[in-house]
C-alpha atoms as an extended CHARMM CRD file, in Angstrom:
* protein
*
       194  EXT
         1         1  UNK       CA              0.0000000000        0.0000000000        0.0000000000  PROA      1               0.0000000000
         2         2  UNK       CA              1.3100000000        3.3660000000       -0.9680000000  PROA      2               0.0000000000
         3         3  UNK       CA             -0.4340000000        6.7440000000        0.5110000000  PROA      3               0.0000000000
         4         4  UNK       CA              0.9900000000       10.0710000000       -0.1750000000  PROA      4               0.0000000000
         5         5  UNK       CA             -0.3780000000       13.9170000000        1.4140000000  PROA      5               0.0000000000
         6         6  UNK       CA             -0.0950000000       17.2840000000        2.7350000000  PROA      6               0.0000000000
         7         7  UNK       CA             -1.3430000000       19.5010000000        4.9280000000  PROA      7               0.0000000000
         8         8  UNK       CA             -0.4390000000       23.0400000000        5.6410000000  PROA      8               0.0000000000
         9         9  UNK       CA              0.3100000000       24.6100000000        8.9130000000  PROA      9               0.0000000000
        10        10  UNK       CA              0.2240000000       27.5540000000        9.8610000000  PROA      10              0.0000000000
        11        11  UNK       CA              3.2470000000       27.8220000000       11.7800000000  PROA      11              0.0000000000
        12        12  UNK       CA              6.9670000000       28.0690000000       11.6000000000  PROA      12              0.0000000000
        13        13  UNK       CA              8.6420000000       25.0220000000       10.6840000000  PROA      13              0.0000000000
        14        14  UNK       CA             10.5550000000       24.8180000000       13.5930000000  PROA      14              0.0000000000
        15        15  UNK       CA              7.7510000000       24.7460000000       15.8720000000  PROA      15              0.0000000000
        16        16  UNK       CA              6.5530000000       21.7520000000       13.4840000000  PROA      16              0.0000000000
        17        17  UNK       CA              9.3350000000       19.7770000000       13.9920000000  PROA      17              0.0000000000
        18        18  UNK       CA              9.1470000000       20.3560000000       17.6470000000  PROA      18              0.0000000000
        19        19  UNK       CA              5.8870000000       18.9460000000       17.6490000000  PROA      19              0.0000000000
        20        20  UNK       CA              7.0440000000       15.7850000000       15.2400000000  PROA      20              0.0000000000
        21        21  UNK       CA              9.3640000000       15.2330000000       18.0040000000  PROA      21              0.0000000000
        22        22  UNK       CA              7.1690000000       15.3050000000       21.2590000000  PROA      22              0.0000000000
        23        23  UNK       CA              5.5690000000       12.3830000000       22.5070000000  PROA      23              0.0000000000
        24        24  UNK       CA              2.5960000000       13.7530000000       24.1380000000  PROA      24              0.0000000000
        25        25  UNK       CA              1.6710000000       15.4640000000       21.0080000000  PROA      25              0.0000000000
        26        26  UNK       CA              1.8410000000       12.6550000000       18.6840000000  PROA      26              0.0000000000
        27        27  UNK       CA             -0.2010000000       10.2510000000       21.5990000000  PROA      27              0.0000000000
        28        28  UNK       CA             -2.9170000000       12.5960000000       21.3420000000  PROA      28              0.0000000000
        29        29  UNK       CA             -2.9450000000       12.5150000000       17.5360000000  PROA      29              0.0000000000
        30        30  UNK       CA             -2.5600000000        8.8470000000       16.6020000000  PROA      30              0.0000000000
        31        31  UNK       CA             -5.9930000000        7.6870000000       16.1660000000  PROA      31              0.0000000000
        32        32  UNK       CA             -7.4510000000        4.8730000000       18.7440000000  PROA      32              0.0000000000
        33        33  UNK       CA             -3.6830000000        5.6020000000       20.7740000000  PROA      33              0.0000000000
        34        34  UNK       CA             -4.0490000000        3.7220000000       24.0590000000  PROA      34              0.0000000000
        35        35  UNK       CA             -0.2350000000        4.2570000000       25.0410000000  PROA      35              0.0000000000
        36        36  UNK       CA              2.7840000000        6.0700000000       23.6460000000  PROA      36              0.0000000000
        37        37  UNK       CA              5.9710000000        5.4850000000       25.3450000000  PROA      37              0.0000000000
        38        38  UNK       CA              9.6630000000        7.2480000000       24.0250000000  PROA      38              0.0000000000
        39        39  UNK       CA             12.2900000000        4.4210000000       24.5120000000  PROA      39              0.0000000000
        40        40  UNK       CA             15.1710000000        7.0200000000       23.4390000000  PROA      40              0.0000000000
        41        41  UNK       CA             15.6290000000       10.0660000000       21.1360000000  PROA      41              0.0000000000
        42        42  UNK       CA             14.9810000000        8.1550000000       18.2800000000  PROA      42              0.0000000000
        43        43  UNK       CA             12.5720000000        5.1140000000       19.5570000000  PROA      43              0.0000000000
        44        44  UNK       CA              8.7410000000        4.9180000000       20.7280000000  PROA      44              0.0000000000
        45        45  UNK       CA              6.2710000000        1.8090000000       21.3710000000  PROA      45              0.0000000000
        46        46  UNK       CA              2.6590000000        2.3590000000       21.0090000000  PROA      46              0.0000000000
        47        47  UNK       CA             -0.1880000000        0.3100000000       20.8310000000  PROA      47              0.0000000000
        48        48  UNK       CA             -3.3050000000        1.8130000000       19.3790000000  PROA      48              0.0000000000
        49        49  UNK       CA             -6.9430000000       -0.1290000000       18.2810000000  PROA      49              0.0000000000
        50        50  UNK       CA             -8.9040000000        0.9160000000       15.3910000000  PROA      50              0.0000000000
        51        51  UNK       CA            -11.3680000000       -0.5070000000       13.1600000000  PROA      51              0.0000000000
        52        52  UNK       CA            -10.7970000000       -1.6360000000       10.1470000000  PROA      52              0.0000000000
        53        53  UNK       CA            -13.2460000000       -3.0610000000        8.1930000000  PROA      53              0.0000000000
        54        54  UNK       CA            -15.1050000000       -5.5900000000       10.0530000000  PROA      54              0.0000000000
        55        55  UNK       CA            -11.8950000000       -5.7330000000       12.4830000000  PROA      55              0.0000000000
        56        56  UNK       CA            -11.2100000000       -4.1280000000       15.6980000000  PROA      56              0.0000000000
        57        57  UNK       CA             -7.8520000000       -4.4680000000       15.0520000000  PROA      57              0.0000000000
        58        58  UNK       CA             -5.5240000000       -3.2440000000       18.6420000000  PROA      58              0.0000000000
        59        59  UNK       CA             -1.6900000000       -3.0580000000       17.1700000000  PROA      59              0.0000000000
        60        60  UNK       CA              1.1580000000       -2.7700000000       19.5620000000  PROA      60              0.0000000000
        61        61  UNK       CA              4.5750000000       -1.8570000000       17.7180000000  PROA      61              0.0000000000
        62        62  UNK       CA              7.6570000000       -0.2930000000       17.4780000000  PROA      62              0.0000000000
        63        63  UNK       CA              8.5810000000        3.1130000000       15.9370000000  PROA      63              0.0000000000
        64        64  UNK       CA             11.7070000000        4.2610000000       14.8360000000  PROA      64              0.0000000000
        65        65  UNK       CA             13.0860000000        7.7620000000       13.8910000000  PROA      65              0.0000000000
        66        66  UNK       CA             15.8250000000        7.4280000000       10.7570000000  PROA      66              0.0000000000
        67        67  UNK       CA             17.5680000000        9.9930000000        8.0530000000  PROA      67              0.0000000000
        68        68  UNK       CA             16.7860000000       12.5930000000       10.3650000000  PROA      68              0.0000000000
        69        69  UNK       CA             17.5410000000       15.9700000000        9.1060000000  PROA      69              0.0000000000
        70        70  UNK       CA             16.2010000000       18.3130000000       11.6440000000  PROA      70              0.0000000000
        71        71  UNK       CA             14.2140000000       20.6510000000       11.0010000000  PROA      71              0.0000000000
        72        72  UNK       CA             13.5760000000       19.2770000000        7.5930000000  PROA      72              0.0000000000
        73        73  UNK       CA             12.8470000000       15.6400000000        7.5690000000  PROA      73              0.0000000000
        74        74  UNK       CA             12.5770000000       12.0490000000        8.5410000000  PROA      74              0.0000000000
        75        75  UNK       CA             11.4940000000        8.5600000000        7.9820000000  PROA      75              0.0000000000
        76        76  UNK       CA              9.7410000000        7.2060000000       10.4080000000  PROA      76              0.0000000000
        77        77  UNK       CA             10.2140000000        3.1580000000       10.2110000000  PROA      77              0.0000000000
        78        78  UNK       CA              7.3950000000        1.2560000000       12.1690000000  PROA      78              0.0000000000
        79        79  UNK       CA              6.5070000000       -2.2780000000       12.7780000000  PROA      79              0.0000000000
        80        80  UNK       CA              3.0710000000       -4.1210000000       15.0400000000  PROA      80              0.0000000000
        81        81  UNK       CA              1.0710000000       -6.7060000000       15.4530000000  PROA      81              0.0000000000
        82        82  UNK       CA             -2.0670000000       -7.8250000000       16.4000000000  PROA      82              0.0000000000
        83        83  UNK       CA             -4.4420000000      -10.6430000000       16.9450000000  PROA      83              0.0000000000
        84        84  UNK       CA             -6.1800000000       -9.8870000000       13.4890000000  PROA      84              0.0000000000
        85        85  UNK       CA             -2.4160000000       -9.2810000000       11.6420000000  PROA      85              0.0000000000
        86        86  UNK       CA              0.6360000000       -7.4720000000       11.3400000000  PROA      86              0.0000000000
        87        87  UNK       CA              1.4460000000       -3.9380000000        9.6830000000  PROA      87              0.0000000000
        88        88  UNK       CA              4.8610000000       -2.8020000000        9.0870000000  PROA      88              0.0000000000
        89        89  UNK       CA              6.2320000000        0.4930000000        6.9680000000  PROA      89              0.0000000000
        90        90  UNK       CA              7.8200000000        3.4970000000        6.8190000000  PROA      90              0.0000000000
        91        91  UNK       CA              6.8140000000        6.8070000000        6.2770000000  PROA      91              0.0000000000
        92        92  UNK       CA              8.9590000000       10.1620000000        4.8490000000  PROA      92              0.0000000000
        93        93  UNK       CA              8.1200000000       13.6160000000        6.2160000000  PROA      93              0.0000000000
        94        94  UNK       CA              9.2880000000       16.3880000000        5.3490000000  PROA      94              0.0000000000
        95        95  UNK       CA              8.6770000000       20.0920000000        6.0500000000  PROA      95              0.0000000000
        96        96  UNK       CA              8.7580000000       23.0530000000        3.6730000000  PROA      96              0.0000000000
        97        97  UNK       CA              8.3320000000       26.8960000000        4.2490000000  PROA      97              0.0000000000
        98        98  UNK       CA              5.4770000000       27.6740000000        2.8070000000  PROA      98              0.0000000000
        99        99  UNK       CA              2.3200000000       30.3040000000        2.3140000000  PROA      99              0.0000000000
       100       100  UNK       CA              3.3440000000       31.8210000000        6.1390000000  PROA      100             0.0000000000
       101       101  UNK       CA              3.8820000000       28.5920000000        7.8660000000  PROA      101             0.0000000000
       102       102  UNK       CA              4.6030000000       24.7510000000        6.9060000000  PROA      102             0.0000000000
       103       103  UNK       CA              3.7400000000       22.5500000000        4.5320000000  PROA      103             0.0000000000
       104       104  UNK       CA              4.0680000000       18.9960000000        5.9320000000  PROA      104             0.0000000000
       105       105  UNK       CA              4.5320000000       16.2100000000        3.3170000000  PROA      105             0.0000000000
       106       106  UNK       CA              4.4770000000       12.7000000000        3.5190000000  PROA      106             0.0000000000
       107       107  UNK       CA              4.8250000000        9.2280000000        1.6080000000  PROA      107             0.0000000000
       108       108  UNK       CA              4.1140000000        6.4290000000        2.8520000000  PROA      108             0.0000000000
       109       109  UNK       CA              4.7010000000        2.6740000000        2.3490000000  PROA      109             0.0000000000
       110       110  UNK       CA              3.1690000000        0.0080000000        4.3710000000  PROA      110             0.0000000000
       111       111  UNK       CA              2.4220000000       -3.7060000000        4.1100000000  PROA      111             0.0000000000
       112       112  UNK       CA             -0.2520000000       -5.6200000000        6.2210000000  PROA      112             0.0000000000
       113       113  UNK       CA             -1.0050000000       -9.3280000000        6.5120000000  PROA      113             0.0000000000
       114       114  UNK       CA             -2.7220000000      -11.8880000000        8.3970000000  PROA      114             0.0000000000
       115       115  UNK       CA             -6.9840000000      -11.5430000000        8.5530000000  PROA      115             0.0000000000
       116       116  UNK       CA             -6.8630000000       -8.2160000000        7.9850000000  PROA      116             0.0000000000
       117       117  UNK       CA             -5.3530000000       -8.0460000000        4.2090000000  PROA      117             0.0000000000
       118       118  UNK       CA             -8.3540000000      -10.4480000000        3.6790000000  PROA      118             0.0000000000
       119       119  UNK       CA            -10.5560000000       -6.9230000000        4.0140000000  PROA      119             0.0000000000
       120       120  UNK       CA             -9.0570000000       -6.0690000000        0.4180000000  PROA      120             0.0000000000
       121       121  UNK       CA             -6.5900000000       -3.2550000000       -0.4620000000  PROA      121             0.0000000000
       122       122  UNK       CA             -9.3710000000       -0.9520000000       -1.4650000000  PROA      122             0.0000000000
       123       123  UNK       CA            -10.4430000000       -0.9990000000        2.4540000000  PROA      123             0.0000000000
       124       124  UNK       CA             -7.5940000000       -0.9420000000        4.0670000000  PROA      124             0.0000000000
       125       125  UNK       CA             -5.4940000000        1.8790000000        1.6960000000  PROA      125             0.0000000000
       126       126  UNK       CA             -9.2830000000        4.1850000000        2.5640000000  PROA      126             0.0000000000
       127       127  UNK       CA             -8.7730000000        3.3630000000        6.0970000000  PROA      127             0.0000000000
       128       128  UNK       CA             -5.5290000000        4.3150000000        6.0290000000  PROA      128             0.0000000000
       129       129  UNK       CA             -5.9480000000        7.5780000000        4.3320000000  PROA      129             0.0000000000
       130       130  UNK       CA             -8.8820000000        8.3820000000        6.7880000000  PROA      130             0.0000000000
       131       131  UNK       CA             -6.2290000000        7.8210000000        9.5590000000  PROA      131             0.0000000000
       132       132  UNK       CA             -3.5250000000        9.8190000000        8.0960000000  PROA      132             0.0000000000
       133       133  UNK       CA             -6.1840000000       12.5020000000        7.7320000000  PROA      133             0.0000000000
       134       134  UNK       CA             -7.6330000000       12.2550000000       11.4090000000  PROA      134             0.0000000000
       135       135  UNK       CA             -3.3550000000       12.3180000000       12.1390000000  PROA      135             0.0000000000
       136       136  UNK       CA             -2.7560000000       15.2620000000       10.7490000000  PROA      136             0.0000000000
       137       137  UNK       CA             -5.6090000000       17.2230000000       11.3370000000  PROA      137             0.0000000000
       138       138  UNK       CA             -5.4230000000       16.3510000000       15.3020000000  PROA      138             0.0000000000
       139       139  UNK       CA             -1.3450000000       17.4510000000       15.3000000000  PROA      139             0.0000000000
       140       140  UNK       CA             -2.2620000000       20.5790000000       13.3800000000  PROA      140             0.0000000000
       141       141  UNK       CA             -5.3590000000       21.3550000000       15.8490000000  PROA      141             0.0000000000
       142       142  UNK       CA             -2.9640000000       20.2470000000       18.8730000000  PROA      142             0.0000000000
       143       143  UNK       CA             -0.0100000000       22.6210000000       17.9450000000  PROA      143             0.0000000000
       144       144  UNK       CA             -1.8840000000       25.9400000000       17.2470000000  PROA      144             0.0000000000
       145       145  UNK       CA             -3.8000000000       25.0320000000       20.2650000000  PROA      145             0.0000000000
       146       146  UNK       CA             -0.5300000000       25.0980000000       22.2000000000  PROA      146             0.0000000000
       147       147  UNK       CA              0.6920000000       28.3390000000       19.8120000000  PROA      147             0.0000000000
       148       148  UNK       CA             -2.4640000000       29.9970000000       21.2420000000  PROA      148             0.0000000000
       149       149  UNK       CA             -2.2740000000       29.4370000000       24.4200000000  PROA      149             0.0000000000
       150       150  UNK       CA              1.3230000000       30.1730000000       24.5790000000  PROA      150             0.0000000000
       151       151  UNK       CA              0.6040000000       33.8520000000       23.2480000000  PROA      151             0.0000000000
       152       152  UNK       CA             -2.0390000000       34.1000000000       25.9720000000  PROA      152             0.0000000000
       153       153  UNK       CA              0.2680000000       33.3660000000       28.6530000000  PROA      153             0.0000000000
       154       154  UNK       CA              2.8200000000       35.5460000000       26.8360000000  PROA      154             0.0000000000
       155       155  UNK       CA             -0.1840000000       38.1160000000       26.9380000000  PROA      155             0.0000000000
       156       156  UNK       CA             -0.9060000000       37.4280000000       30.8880000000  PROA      156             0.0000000000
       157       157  UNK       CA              2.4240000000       37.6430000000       31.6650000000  PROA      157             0.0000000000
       158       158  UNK       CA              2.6420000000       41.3910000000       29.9530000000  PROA      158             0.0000000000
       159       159  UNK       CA             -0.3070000000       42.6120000000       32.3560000000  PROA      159             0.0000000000
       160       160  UNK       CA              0.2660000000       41.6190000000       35.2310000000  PROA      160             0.0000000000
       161       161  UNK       CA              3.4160000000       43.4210000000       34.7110000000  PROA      161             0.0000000000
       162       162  UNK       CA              1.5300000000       46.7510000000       33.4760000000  PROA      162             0.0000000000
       163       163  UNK       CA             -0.4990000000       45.9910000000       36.6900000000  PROA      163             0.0000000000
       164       164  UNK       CA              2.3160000000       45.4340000000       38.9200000000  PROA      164             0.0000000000
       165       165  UNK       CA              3.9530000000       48.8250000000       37.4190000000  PROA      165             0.0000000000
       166       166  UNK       CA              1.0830000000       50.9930000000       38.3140000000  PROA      166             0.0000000000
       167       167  UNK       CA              0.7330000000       49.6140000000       41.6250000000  PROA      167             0.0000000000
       168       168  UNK       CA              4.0010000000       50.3280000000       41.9690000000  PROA      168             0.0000000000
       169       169  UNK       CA              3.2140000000       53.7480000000       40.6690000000  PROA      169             0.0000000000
       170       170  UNK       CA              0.6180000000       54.1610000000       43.4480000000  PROA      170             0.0000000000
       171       171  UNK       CA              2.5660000000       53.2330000000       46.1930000000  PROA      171             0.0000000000
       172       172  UNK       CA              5.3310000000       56.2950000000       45.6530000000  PROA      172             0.0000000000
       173       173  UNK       CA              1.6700000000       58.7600000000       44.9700000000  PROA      173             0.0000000000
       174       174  UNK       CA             -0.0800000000       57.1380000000       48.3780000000  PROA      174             0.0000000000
       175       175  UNK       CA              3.6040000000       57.7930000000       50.0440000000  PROA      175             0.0000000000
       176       176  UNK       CA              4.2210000000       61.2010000000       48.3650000000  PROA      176             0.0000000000
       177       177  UNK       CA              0.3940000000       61.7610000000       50.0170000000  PROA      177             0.0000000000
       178       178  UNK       CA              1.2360000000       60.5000000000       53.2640000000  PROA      178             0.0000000000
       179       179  UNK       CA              4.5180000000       62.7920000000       53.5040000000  PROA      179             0.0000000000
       180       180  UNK       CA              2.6910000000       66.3850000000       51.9060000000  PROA      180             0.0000000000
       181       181  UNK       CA             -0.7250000000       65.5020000000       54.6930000000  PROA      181             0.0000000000
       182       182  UNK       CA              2.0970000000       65.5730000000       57.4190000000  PROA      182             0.0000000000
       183       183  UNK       CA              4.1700000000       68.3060000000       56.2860000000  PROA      183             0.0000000000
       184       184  UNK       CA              0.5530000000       70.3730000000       55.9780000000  PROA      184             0.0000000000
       185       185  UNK       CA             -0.1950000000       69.0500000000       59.8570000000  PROA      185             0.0000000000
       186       186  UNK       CA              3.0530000000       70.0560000000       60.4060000000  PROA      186             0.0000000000
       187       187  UNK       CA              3.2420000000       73.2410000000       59.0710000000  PROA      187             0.0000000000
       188       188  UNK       CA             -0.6110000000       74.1050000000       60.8000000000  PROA      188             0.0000000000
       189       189  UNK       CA              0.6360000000       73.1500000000       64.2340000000  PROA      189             0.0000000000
       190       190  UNK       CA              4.0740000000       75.6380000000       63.8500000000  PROA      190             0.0000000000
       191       191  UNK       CA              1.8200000000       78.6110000000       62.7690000000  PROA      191             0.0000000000
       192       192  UNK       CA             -0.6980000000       77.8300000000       65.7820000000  PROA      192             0.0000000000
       193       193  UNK       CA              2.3420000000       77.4720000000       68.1610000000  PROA      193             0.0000000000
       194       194  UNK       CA              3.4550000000       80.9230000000       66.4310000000  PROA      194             0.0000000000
């Protein structure tokens, strides 16, 4: 089976590739994920279950992370079985300045077996493409979510600042207050005294 795509994100492709990289990111956007665990810099397991065909298939595998060329691409090598079969492939991504933000492409390559090839390639190469699309469409949701609420933060942090600078601007006033009401006290009592 051979599936190929793009998607365009609107943000810089280093913040992309951050993202390709984080494992809580890519949990969240596998489809059917139940567990995502990074062995090393370059190695994850996950097992995820989705249904394919008339199969609810539960893979558990092992991914790997080759040819990297940060922040430009990878291949992405993966291998997992299940009760209903196997599925192993790999899968090139690559990122590409583009329109204001990224354009994310991919190929991929990927060869099943067992009781689920008996579905037929027209059903599992649609399933597949409906999972790349619920993928990518999660990641890209997931990391402008995160830009977003980043720039609020960003924006939180700037007022309480603004608001911590005028209190601190009231403080000196209430002070300056404090000091010209005595010196006025002060000043009454010496010209009663007088």
């Amino acid at each position: 089976m051979k599936l190929s795509g793009s998607y365009q994100i609107n943000l810089e492709k280093q913040k992309v590739w951050e993202a390709l990289n984080d494992p809580e990111i890519l949990r969240k956007s596998i489809p059917g994920c139940e567990d995502f665990k990074k062995k090393s810099d370059t190695e994850f397991t996950a097992t995820a279950t989705n249904k394919i065909g008339p199969f609810n298939a539960s893979f558990t595998g092992d991914i790997e992370l080759k040819e990297i060329d940060a922040p430009n691409s990878y291949v992405i090598q993966g291998s997992g079985n299940s009760p209903v079969g196997f599925a192993n492939g790999e899968a090139k991504v690559k990122l590409e300045v583009s329109e204001g933000g990224t354009k994310l492409i991919y190929e991929v390559e990927a060869n099943v077996g067992g009781k689920i090839a008996q579905v037929g390639s027209r059903l599992i190469d649609m399933t597949a493409k409906k999972m790349a699309d619920i993928f990518f469409g999660k990641f890209s949701e997931l990391i402008l979510t995160e830009k977003i609420s980043e720039e609020i933060k960003i924006e939180d942090k700037k007022e309480s600042k603004i608001k911590i600078s005028t209190q601190d601007m009231k403080k000196p006033n209430n002070k300056i207050l404090i000091y010209i009401t005595g010196l006025v006290l002060l000043g009454i009592a010496i010209y009663l005294l007088i």
